[in-house]
C-alpha positions in Angstrom: 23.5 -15.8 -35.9 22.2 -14.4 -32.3 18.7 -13.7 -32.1 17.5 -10.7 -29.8 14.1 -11.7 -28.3 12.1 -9.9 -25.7 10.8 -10.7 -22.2 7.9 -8.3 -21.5 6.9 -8.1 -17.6 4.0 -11.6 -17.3 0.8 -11.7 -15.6 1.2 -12.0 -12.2 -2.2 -13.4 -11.4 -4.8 -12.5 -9.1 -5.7 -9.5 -11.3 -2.6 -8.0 -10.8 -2.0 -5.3 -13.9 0.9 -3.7 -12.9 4.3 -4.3 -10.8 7.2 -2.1 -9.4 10.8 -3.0 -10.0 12.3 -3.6 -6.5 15.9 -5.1 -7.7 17.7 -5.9 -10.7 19.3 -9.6 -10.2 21.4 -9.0 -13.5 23.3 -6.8 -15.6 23.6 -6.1 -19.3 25.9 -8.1 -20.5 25.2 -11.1 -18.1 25.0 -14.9 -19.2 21.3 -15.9 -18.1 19.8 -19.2 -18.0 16.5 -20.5 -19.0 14.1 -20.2 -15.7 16.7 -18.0 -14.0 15.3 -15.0 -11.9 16.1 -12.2 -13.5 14.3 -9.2 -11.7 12.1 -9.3 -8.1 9.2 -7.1 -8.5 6.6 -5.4 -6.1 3.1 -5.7 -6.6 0.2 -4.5 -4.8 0.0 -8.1 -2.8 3.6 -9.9 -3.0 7.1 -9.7 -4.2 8.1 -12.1 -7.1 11.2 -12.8 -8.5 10.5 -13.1 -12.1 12.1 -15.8 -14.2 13.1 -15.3 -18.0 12.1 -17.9 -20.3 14.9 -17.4 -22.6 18.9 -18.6 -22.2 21.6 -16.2 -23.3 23.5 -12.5 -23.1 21.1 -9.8 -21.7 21.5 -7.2 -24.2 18.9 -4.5 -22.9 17.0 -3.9 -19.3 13.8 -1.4 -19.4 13.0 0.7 -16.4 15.0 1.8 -13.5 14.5 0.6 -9.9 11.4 2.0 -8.3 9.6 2.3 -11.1 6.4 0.5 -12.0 5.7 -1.2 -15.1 2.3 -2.7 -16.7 2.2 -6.2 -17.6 3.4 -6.6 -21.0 5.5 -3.9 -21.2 9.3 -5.1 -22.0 12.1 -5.9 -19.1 14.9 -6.7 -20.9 16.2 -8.1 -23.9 18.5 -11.2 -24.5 20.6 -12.3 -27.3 20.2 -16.2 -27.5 22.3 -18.4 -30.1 21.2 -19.7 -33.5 21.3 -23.1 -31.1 18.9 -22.0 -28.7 16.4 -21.1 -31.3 13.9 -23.8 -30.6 13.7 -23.1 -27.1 10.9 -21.7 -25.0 10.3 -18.2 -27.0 12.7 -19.0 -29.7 10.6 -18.6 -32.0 10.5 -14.9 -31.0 6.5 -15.8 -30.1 6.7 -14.4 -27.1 8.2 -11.1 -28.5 5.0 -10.9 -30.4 2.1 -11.5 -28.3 -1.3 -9.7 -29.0 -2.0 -6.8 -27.5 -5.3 -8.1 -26.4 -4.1 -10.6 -23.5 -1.4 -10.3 -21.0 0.7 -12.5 -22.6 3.4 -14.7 -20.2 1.5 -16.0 -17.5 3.8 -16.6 -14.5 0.7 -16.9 -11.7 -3.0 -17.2 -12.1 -5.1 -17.4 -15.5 -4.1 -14.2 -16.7 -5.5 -10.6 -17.4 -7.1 -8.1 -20.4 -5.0 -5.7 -21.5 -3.9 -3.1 -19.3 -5.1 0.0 -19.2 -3.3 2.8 -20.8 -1.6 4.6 -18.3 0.2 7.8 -17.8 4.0 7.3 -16.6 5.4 8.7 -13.8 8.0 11.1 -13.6 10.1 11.5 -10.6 11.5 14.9 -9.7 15.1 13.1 -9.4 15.2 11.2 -12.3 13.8 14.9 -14.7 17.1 17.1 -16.4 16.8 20.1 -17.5 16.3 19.4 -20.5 12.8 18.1 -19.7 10.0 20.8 -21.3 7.3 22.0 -18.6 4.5 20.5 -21.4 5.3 16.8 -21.1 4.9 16.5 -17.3 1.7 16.2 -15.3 0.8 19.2 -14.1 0.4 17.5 -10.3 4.6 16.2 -10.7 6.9 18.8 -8.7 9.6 18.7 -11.5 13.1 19.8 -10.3 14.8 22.3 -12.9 18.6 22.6 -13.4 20.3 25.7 -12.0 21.3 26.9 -15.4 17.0 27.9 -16.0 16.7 29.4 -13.0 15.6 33.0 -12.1 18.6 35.8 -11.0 18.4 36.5 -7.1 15.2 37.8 -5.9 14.6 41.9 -6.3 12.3 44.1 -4.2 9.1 43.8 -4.8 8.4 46.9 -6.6 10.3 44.9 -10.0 7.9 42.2 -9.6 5.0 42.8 -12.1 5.3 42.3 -15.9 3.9 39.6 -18.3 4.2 36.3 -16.6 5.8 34.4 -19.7 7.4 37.7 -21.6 10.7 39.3 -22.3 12.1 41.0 -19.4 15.4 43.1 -20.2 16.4 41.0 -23.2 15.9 37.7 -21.0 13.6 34.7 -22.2 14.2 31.3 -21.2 12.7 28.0 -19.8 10.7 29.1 -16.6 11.1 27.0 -13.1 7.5 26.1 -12.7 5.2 23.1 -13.6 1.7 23.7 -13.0 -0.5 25.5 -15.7 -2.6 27.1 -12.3 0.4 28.9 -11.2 1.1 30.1 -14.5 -2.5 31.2 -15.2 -2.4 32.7 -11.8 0.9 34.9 -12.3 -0.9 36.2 -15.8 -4.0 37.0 -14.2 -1.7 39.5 -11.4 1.0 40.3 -14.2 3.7 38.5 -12.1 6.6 37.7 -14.0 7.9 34.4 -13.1 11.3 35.0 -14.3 12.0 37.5 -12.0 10.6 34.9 -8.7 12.9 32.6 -6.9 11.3 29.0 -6.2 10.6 27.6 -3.0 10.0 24.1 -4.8 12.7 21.5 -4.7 15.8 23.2 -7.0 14.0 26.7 -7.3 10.6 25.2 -8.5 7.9 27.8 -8.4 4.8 27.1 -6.5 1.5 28.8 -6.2 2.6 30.0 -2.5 5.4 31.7 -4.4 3.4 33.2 -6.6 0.8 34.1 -3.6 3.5 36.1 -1.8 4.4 38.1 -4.6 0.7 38.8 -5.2 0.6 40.1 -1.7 3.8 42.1 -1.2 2.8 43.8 -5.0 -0.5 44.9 -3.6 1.3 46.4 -0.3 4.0 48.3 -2.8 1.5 49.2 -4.9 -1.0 50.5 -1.7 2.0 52.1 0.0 2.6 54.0 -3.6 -1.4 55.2 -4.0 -1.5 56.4 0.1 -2.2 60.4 0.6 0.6 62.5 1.1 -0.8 63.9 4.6 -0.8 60.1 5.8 2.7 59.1 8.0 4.6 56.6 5.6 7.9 54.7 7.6 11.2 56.4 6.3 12.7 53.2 4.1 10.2 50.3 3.4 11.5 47.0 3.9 13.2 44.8 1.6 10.8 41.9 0.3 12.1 38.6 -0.7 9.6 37.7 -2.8 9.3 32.9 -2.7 10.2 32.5 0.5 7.5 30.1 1.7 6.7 27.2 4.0 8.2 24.4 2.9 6.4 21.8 0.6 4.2 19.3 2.2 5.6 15.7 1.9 3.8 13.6 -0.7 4.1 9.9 -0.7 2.5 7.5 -3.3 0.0 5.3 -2.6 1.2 2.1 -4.2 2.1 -1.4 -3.8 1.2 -2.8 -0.5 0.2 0.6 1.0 -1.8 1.3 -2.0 -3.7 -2.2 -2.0 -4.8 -1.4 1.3 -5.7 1.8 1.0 -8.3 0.9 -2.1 -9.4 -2.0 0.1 -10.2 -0.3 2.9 -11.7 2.2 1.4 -13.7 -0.3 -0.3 -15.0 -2.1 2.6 -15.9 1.2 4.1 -18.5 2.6 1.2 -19.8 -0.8 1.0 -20.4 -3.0 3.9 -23.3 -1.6 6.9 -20.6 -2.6 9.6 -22.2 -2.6 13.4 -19.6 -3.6 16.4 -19.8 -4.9 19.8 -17.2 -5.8 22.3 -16.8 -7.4 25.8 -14.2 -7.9 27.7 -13.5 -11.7 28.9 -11.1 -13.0 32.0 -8.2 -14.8 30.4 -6.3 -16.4 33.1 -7.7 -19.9 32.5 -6.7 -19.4 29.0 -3.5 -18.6 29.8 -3.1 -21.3 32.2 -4.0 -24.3 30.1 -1.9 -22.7 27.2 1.1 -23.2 30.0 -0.1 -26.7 30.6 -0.1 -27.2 27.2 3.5 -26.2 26.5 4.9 -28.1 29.7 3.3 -31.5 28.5 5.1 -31.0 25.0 8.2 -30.9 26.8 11.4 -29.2 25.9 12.1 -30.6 22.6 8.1 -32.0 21.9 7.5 -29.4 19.2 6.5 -26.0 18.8 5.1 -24.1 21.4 1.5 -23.1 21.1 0.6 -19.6 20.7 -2.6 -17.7 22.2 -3.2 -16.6 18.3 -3.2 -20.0 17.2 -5.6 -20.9 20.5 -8.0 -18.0 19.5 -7.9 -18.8 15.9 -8.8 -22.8 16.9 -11.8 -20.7 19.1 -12.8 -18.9 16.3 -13.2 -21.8 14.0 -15.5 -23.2 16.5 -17.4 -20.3 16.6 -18.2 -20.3 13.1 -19.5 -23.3 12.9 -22.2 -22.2 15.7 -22.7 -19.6 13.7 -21.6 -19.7 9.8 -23.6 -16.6 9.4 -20.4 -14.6 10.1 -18.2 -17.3 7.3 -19.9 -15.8 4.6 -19.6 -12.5 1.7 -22.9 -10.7 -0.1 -22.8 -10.9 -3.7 -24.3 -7.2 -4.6 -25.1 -8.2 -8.1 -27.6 -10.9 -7.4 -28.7 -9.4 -4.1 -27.7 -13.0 -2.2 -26.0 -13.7 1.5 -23.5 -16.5 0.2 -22.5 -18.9 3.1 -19.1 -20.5 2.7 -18.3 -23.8 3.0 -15.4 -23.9 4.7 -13.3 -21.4 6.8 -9.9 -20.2 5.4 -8.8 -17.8 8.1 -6.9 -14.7 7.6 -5.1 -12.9 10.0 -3.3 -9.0 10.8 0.6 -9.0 10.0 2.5 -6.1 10.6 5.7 -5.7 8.7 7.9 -3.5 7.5 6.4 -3.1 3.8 2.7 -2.8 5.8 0.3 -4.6 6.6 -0.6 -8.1 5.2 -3.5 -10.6 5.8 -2.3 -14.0 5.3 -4.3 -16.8 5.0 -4.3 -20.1 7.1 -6.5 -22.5 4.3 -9.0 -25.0 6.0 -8.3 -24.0 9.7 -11.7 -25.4 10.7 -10.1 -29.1 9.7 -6.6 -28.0 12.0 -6.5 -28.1 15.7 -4.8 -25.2 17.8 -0.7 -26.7 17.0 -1.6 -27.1 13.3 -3.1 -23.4 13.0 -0.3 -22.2 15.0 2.4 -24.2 13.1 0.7 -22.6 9.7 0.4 -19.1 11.6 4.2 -19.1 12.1 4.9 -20.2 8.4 3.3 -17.4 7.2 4.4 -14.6 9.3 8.0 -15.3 8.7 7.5 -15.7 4.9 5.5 -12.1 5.7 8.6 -10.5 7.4 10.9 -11.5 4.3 8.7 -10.6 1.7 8.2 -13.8 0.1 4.5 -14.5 1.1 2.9 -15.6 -3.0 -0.3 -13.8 -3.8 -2.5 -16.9 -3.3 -1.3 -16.4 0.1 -2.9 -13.5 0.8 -6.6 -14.0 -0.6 -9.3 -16.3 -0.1 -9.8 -15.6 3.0 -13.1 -16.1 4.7 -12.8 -14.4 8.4 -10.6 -12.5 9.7 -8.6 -12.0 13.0 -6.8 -9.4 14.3 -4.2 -9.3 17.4 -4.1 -5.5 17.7 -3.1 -6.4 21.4 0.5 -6.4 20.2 0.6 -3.2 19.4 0.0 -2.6 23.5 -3.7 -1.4 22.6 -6.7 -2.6 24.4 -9.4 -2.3 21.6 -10.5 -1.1 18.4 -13.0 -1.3 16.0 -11.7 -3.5 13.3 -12.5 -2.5 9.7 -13.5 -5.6 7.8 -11.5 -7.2 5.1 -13.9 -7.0 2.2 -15.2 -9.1 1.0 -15.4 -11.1 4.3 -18.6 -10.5 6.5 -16.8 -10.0 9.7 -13.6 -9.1 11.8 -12.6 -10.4 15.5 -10.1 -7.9 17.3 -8.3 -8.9 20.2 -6.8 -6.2 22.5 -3.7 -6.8 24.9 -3.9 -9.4 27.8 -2.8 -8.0 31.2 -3.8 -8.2 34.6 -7.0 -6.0 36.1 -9.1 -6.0 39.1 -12.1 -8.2 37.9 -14.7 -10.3 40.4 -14.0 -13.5 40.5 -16.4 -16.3 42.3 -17.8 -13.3 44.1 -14.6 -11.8 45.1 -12.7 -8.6 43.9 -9.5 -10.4 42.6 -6.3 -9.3 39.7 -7.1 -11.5 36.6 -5.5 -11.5 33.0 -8.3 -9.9 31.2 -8.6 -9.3 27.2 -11.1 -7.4 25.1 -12.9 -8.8 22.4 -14.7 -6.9 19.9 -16.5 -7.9 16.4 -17.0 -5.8 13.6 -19.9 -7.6 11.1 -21.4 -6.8 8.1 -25.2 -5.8 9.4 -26.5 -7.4 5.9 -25.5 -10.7 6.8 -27.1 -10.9 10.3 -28.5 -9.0 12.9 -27.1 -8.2 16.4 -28.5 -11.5 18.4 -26.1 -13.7 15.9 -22.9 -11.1 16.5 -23.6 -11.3 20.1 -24.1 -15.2 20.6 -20.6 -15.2 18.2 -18.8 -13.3 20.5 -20.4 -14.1 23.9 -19.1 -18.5 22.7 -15.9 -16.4 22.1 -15.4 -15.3 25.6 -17.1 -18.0 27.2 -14.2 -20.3 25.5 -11.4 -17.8 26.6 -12.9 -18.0 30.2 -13.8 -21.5 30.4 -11.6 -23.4 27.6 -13.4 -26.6 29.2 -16.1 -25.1 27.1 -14.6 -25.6 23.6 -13.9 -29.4 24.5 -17.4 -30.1 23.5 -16.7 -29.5 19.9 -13.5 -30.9 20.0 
């Protein structure tokens, strides 16, 4: 006989607790294979396309597209034969997993349970059959036509009890949130009788703020003395017309991983920064000379990223108080070893910070071999999350963006950040002469616990000296 086991969502390493279900690779019903990639999921620092450990018929798939799911929660079910009972799972083990661990580990060493957490509801995906008390108060929840309130009235029909019987009517009510309802009792405002401005007729608090307003001018215009000049015929109110509803967009995924890390870096780390701006045309000239010698089929061409990353390595070895992180707990500056070098990439799901691993042991082609690797496994998604961590130092080519400069926010728990703003030509002196030169500005955030201002400076000032006088990094070379 078939035997129905169940694949519940593994650990994705790194930490990771939860992912979002980007795209379903099969159906219910489909023949699936062991190892085959069954779903590719979202998290906060990669998509994966998640294997199932079990051959057979999918018979079940949990949780729509878009929707996020904590590891260990079921994806899908499979039927597998009374043959395939003694492979991987078919003992139903994996069906059965404690609560305590994460179970499946796909990447990493695995996690603690996950947290509880409340589900979320999307407006498009809630019927009307869905009771106001089992949403979040914070979810705008779209109600079917059939609850909604008749056509708006003037606003001298407004008041009554906010959740009573009006003319023989009672029924669901188009509103969510417990503070507009308190606020409609508190003015006897009866909901029923209000027309949403809320996606499908939802009430919102500026509905119920009109109808506050336009009550108290009906019920001042009713109270005024008889000897004071009243218009002929007051105007018709249409009580819920409003603005229309600010736009909200989770923070999740990518965007939220960011968001917490930045904000992290910000409450935590003393950042100082200084900038200067450095003549580039050499640099640009022997990156030329560079690319002719290779000659037209002699390999990849060298990049000024990949140059200014082989600069930066340099520079941290003059100064490895800037390759380092602060462990808080024990009150210690802890100076790395090596240099795994992360930089910007802008793509369409946001940014990401790759990492290039051991760049102080690569020269400038290697890095900028490794630094096109990763950007175009950036631009299709597929960059792994031991990709994108690790990384010791941080650079940042904000220039592409058509920018001069910035002032980097560091990528905690590194101890510093090296912008570079656009190259393009200005006036600068040049051997005592007023001359047009490619210039660039350089500027470098640092964590002020780690060193003080001389040690940022002397950093960036070997920086520029190497971008105006590459001759200058042959030394370490």
């Amino acid at each position: 006989m078939a035997q129905v086991l169940e694949f519940k969502l593994p650990d994705l390493g790194e930490g990771l607790t939860e992912a979002e279900i980007v795209r379903w690779l099969v159906e219910v019903g489909d023949v699936v294979a062991i190892d085959q990639p069954v779903v590719e999921v979202e998290t906060a620092k990669a998509m994966v396309e998640v294997p199932c450990p079990y051959g057979g018929v999918v018979t079940a798939r949990f949780g729509e597209e878009g929707s996020e799911l904590p590891v260990g929660a079921p994806l899908l079910t499979v039927a597998v034969g009374a043959t395939d009972a003694s492979s991987p799972g078919g003992d139903g083990a994996a069906a059965d997993e404690p609560s305590g661990g994460s179970g499946n580990v796909l990447v990493g060493y695995g996690t603690g349970a996950p947290a509880a957490r409340r589900r979320r509801i999307r407006p498009e995906r809630v019927g009307a059959n869905t009771a106001p008390a089992t949403v979040p108060a914070s979810a705008p929840v779209p109600v079917a036509a059939s609850t909604l309130a008749p056509a708006p009235v003037p606003v001298g029909d407004v008041s009554g009890r906010a959740n009573g019987r009006v003319d023989g009517r009672q029924g669901p009510v188009a509103v969510v949130s417990p503070l507009v309802r308190r606020l409609a009792r508190q003015h006897d405002i009866d909901l029923r009788r209000l027309t949403g401005s809320g996606p499908d007729g939802l009430i919102l608090r500026a509905d119920v703020d009109s109808a506050i307003r336009h009550a108290g001018e009906a019920t001042e215009a009713e109270t005024r003395p008889a000897a004071e000049p009243v218009a002929a015929e007051a105007p018709t109110v249409h009580v819920g017309v409003a603005a229309p509803a600010a736009e909200r967009i989770p923070l999740r995924g990518v965007r939220g991983a960011v968001a917490d890390k930045l904000s992290r870096s910000r409450s935590e780390i003393p950042d100082a920064t200084c900038w200067v701006d450095a003549d580039a045309t050499e640099l640009m000239a022997v990156r030329a000379a560079m690319n002719a010698a290779s000659g037209p089929s002699g390999g990849p061409k060298v990049s000024v990223l990949a140059l200014l990353a082989r600069i930066c390595t340099a520079a941290l070895a003059r100064y490895p108080e800037l390759n380092s992180t602060v462990d808080t707990a024990a009150r210690e500056i802890v100076r790395l070893p090596g240099v795994h070098l992360g930089f910007a990439a802008q793509t369409e799901r946001g940014l990401v910070v790759p990492v290039v691993r051991d760049a102080h042991t690569r020269n400038a082609e290697s890095i900028g071999a490794e630094i096109a690797r990763l950007t175009e496994l950036a631009r299709t998604g597929k960059l792994s999350p031991a990709q994108l961590t690790g990384g010791t130092f941080t650079l940042n080519n904000y220039g592409v963006f058509g920018v001069d400069g910035s002032t980097p926010i560091i990528n905690h728990p590194e101890a510093a950040m090296l912008g570079v703003g656009r190259i393009m030509p200005k006036p600068w002196v040049h051997n005592g002469e007023l001359a047009v030169r490619q210039v660039v500005q350089l500027s470098l955030t640092f964590d002020h616990r780690v060193c003080d201002g001389g040690t940022a400076g002397g950093f960036l000032r070997y920086v520029a000296d190497c971008v105006e006088q590459p001759a200058v990094l042959l030394r370490t070379l």
